[in-house]
C-alpha positions in Angstrom: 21.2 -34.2 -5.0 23.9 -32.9 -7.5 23.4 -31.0 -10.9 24.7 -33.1 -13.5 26.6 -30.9 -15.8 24.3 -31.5 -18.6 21.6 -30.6 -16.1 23.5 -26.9 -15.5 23.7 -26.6 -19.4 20.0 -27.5 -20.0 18.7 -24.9 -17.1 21.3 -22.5 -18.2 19.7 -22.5 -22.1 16.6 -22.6 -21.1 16.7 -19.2 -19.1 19.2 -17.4 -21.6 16.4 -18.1 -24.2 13.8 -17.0 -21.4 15.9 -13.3 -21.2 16.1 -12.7 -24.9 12.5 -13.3 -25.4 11.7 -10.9 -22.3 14.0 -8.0 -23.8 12.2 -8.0 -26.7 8.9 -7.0 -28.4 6.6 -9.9 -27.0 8.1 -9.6 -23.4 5.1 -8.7 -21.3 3.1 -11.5 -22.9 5.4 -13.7 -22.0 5.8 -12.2 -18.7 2.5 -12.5 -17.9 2.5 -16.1 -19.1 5.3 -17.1 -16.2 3.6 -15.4 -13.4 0.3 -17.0 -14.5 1.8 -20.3 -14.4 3.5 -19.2 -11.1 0.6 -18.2 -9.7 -1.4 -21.6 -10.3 1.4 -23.8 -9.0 0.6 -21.8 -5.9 -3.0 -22.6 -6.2 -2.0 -26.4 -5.7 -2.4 -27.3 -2.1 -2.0 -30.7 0.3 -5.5 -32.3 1.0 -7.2 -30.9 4.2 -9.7 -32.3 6.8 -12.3 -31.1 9.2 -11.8 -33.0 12.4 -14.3 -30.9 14.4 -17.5 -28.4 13.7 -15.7 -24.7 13.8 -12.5 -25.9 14.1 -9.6 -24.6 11.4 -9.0 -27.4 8.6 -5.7 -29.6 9.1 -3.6 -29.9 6.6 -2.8 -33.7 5.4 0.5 -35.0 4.4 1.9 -38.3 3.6 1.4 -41.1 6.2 4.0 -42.3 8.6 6.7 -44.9 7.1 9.7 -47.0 8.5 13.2 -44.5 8.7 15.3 -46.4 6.0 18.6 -45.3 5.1 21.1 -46.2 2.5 22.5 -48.8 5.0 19.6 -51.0 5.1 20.8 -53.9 2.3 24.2 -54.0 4.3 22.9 -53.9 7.3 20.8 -57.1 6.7 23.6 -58.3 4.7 25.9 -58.4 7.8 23.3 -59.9 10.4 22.9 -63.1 8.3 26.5 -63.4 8.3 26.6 -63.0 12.2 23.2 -65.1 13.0 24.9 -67.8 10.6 27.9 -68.2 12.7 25.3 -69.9 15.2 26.7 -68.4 18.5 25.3 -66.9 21.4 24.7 -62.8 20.6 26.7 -60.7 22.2 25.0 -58.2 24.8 25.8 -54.3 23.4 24.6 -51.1 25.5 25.2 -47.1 24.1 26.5 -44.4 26.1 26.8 -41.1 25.2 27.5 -40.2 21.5 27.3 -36.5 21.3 27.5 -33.6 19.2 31.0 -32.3 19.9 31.0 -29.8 16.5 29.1 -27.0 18.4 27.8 -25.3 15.5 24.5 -23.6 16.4 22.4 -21.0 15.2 20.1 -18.6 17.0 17.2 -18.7 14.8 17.9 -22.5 13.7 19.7 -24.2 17.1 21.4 -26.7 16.9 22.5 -27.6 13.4 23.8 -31.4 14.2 21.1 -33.8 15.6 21.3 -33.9 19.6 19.9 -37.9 19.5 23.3 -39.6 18.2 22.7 -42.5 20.5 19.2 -42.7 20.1 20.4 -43.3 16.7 23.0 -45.6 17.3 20.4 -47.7 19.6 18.2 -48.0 16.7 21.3 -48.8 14.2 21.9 -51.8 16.9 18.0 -52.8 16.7 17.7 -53.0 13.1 20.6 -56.4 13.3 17.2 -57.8 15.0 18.6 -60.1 17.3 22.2 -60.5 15.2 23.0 -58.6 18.6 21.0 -58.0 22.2 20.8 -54.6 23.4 21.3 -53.5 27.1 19.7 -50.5 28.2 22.2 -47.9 29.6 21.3 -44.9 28.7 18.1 -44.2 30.3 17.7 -46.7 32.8 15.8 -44.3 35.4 12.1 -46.5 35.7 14.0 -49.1 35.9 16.1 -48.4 39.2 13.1 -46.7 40.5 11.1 -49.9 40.5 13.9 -51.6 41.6 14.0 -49.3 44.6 10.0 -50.3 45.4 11.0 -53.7 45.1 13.8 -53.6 47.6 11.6 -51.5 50.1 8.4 -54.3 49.9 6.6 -51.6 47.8 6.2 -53.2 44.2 3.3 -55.8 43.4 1.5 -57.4 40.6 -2.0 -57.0 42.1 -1.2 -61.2 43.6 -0.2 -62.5 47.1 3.4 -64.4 46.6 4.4 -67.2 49.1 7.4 -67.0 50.9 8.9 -70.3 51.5 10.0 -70.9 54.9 12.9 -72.9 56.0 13.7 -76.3 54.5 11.1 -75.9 51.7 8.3 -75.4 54.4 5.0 -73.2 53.6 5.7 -69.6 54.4 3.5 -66.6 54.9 1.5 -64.7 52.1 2.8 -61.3 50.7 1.1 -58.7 48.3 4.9 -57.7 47.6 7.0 -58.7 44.7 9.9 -60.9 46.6 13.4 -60.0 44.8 16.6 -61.0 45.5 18.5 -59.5 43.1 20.6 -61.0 39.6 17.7 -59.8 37.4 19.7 -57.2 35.5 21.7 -58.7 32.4 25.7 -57.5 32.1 26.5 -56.3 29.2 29.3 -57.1 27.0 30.4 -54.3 25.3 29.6 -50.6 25.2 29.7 -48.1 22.3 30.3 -44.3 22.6 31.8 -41.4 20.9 30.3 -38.4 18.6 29.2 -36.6 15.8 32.5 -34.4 15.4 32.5 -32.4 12.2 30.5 -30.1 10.1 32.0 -28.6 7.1 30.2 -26.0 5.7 30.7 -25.3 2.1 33.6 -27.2 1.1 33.2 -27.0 -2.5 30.6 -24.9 -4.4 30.0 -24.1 -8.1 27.6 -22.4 -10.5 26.8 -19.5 -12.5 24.6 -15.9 -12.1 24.2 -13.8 -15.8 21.9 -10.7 -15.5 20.5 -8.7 -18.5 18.4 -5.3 -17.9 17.5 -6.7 -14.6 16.4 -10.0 -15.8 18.8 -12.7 -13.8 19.5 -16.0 -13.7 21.3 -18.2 -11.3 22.3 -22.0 -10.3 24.9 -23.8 -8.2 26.0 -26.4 -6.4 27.1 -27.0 -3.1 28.9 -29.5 -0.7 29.1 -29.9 3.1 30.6 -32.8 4.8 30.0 -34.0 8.5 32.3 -36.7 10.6 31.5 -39.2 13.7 33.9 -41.3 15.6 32.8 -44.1 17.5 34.5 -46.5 19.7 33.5 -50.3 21.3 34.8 -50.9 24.7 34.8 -54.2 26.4 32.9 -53.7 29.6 34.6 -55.9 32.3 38.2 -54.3 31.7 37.5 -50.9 30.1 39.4 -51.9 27.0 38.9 -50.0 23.9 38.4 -53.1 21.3 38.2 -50.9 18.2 37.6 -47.2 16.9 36.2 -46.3 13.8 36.1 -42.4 12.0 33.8 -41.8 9.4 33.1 -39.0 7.2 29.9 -38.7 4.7 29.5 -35.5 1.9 26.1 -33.4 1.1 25.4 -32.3 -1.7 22.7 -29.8 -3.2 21.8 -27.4 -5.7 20.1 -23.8 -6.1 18.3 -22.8 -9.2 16.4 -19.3 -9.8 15.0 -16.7 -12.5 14.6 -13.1 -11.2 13.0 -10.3 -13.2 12.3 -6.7 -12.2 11.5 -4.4 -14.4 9.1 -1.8 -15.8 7.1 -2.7 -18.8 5.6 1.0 -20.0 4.4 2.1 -16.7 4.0 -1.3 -14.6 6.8 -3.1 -12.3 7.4 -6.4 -12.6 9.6 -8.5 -9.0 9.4 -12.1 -10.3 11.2 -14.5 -8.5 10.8 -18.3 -9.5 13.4 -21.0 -8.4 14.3 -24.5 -6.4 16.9 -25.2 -4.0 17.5 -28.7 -3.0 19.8 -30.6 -0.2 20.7 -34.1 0.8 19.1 -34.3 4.4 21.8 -34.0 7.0 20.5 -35.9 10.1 20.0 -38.8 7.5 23.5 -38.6 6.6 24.2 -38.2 10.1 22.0 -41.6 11.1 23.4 -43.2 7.8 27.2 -42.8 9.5 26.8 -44.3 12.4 25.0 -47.3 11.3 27.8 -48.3 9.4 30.4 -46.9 12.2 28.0 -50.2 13.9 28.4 -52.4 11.6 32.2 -52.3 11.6 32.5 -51.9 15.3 30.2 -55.4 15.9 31.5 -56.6 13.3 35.1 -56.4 15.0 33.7 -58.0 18.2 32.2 -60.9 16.8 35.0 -61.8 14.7 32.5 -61.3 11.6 34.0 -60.1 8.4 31.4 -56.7 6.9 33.4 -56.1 4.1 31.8 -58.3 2.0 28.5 -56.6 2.7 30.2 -53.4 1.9 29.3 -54.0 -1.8 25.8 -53.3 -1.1 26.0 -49.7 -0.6 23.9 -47.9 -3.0 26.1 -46.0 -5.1 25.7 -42.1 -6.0 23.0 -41.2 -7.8 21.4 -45.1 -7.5 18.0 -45.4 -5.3 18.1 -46.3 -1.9 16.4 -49.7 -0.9 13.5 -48.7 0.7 12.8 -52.4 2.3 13.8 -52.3 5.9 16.6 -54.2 7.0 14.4 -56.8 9.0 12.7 -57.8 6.4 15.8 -58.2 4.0 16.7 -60.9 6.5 17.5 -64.2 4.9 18.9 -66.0 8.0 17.3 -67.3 11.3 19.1 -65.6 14.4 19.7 -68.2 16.6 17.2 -68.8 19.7 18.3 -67.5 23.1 16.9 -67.8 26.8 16.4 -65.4 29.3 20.6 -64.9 30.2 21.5 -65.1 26.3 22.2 -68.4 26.1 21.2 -70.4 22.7 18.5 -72.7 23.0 16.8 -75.1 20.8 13.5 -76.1 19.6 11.9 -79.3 22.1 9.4 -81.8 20.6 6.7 -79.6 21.4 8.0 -76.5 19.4 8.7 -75.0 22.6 12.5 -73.0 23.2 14.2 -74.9 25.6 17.7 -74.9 26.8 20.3 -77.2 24.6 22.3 -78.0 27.9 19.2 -79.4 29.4 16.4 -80.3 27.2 12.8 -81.3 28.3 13.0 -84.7 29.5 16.7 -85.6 29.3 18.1 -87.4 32.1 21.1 -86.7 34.5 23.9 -89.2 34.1 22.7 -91.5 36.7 19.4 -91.3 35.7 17.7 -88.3 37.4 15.5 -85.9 36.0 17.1 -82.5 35.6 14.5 -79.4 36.3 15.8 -76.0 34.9 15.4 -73.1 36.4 16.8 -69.8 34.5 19.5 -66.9 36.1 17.6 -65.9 39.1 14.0 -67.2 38.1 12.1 -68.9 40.9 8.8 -69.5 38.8 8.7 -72.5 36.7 7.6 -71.9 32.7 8.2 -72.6 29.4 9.5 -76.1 28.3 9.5 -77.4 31.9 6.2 -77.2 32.4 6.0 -80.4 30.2 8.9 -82.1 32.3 7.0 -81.6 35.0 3.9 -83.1 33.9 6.4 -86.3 32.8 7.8 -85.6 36.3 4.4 -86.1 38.0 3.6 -89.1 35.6 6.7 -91.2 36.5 6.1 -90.4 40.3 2.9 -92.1 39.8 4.2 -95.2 38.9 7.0 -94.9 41.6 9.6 -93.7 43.1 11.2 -90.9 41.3 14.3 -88.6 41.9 14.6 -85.0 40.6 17.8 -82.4 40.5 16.8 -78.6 40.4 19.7 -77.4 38.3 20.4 -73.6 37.3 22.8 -71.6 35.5 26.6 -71.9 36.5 26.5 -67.9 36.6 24.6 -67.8 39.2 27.6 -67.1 42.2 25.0 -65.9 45.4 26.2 -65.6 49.2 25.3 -68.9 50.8 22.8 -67.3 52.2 20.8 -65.8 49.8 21.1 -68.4 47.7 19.7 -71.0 50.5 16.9 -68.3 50.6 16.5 -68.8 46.6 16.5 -72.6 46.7 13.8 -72.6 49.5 11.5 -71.1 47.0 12.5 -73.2 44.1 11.6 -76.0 46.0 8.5 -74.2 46.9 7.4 -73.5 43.3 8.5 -76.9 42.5 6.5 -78.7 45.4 3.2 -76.5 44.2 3.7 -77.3 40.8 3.4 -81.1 41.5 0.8 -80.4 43.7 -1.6 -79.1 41.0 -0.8 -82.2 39.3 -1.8 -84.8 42.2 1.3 -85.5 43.8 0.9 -84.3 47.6 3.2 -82.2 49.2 4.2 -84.8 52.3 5.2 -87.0 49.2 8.0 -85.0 48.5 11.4 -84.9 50.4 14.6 -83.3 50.4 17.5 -85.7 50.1 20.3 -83.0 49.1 21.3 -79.4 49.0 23.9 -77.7 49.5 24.8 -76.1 53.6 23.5 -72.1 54.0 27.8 -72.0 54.5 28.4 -73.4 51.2 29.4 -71.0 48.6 31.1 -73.2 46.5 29.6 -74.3 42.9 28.6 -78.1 42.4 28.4 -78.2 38.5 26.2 -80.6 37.2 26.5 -80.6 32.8 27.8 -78.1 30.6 26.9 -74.5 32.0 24.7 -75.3 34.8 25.1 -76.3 38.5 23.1 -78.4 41.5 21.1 -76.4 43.9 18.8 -79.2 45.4 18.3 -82.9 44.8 14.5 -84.3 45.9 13.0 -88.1 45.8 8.9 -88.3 45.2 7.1 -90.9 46.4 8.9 -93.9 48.3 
């Protein structure tokens, strides 16, 4: 907040009239009129609550609200213009962004916020889906269940069946089977740091004193700076850096008397002192520092959002930024890749919708990076799948992504228990097991990818019924 120099004037009146008044005849009247009305400001309190019999009341404050900043409008502003675009989102993670000023005080610590990429996480979350977010930063339960997994440890309270060789039953297991691809790369990463505090850089004000009757007001300005940078993550490039720098501003006001009126002492201090929050500034900084930095890897122009910036002295939108929205981001599986609504109103990929057939005229049957379970939109090809092999002889490809790159071995391991999920899938729909066969896949040896269709490849090629 800043004191308008009319403000200053206005305040400055007031109190010069207050000091005349006091040196004169009707002084302790007065006197005793401003520590009354001190006094009963004092007596106004925030609203309490007994939560408990003998327990102390609890003071009640204002409920808990969504953290907007003065970045919210341009925020939204810019993820419409990247979810217009129509492409697949880009996958962003956070590293470290620290504070490097190393301003601290004893009674105070730390004067800069400590959570810069906390806040630069949340800066990324509010372009709701605009952008995905990897988690980098704190990845710890993660690799731990990871490590259950890959010693037998982990279940979901259900027996799993292991597929034995060529698509045969295998035994039961309490254990979650995992053979590893689950973890989505990221694209880019962003890091850096809070990197100035300027304390004081301009002040200004005024402090007159009459027989020990004061008054006072200024006003201050601090500044602080971040610098953030977004590096590709494959080759470790630095794609762009941005260096940012945001002003504070406050004000201090106050009337001090001390005095003796005949034989009584008067200390009267009355006053307000007022700041721009910091850590908002702080948070406000490096949402825009993300703004420009995405905006530079998605080949998305923000200036034109730059316009709605509130200015100074204008109220900031209190709306958050997801709700600002005015564009649809565009739906994405599993691996990030866009997808499309089916007939049903179910997501389903655009490279192989429910129900379209292979050139030559089999049936393609998803399966998504890694997945061996069978969900979504192709639980209604299946049930067409099981239909048409009623009727007759029908022939199915298993297809997956063309990012999926396995060891022939583990991926012959991952195709037995497609199969397998498969094979039981049609099974709870009437079609028996012994009716389905194997009539192509590729050799344990075979590394190689056999693409079948824009973005996807062959892992297994089955005839039911016949």
């Amino acid at each position: 907040m800043i004191i308008k120099p009319n403000h200053f004037v206005a305040a400055t009146s007031a109190a010069s009239a207050t000091v005349s008044t006091v040196v004169g005849s009707s002084g302790v009247r007065l006197l005793s009129a401003v520590a009354a009305a001190a006094m009963l400001a004092g007596c106004v309190s925030a609203p309490i609550q007994y939560f408990g019999k003998l327990e102390a009341p609890v003071v009640l404050g204002p409920s808990v609200r969504d953290n907007v900043t003065p970045m919210e409008p341009l925020i939204a502003c810019f993820a419409d213009h990247v979810a217009a675009t129509g492409r697949a989102p880009v996958v962003v993670a956070v590293g470290d962004v620290k504070d490097y000023t190393g301003k601290y005080s004893i009674n105070e610590g730390n004067a800069i916020t400590q959570g810069g990429a906390l806040m630069v996480y949340s800066a990324l979350g509010k372009l709701s889906g605009a952008v995905r977010i990897a988690e980098r930063f704190d990845p710890v339960i993660a690799e731990r269940e990871l490590g259950y997994a890959d010693r037998r440890q982990l279940g979901d309270g259900r027996n799993h069946a292991l597929a034995g060789a060529n698509g045969s039953a295998g035994q039961n297991v309490p254990w979650l089977p995992y053979f590893g691809g689950t973890i989505n790369k990221s694209d880019y990463f962003i890091v850096g740091g809070i990197t100035e505090l300027n304390y004081n850089i301009n002040s200004g004000g005024a402090e007159v004193g009459v027989n020990q009757v004061a008054l006072k007001a200024r006003t201050f300005s601090q500044s602080v700076g971040v610098d953030l940078r977004i590096v590709d993550t494959k080759t470790l490039m630095v794609v762009r850096t941005v260096s940012l720098t945001k002003q504070f501003n406050g004000y201090e006001v106050g009337f001090n008397v001390f005095r003796f009126f005949n034989s009584k002492l008067f200390d009267i201090d009355i006053g307000g002192k007022g700041q721009e929050p910091v850590q908002l500034g702080v948070r406000a900084a490096l949402e825009e520092g993300v703004v420009r930095l995405i905006g530079a890897v998605t080949k998305v122009d923000y200036e034109p959002c730059m316009v709605m910036r509130p200015g100074a002295g204008e109220k900031i939108q209190t709306t958050p930024a997801s709700q600002l929205r005015k564009v649809d981001n565009p739906l994405v599986d599993v691996s990030g890749t866009p997808v499309q609504a089916g007939q049903s109103g179910t997501a389903v990929n655009a490279a192989s919708q429910t129900g379209a057939p292979l050139t030559g005229g089999l049936q393609q049957l998803p399966f998504e990076f890694g997945a061996t379970v069978l969900g979504g939109g192709t639980l209604a090809l299946i049930d067409q799948i099981a239909a048409a092999a009623k009727k007759g002889p029908t022939e199915v490809m298993l297809v997956a992504r063309d990012t999926e790159s396995w060891d022939g071995r583990k991926r012959d391991d991952l195709t037995n228990q497609r199969i397998a999920s498969f094979t039981s899938a049609l099974a709870n729909r009437g079609i028996a097991p012994a009716a389905i066969s194997v009539t192509w896949r590729p050799d344990a040896a075979d590394s190689s990818i056999h693409r079948d269709g824009p973005g996807l490849q062959e892992i297994a090629k089955l005839r039911i019924g016949g």
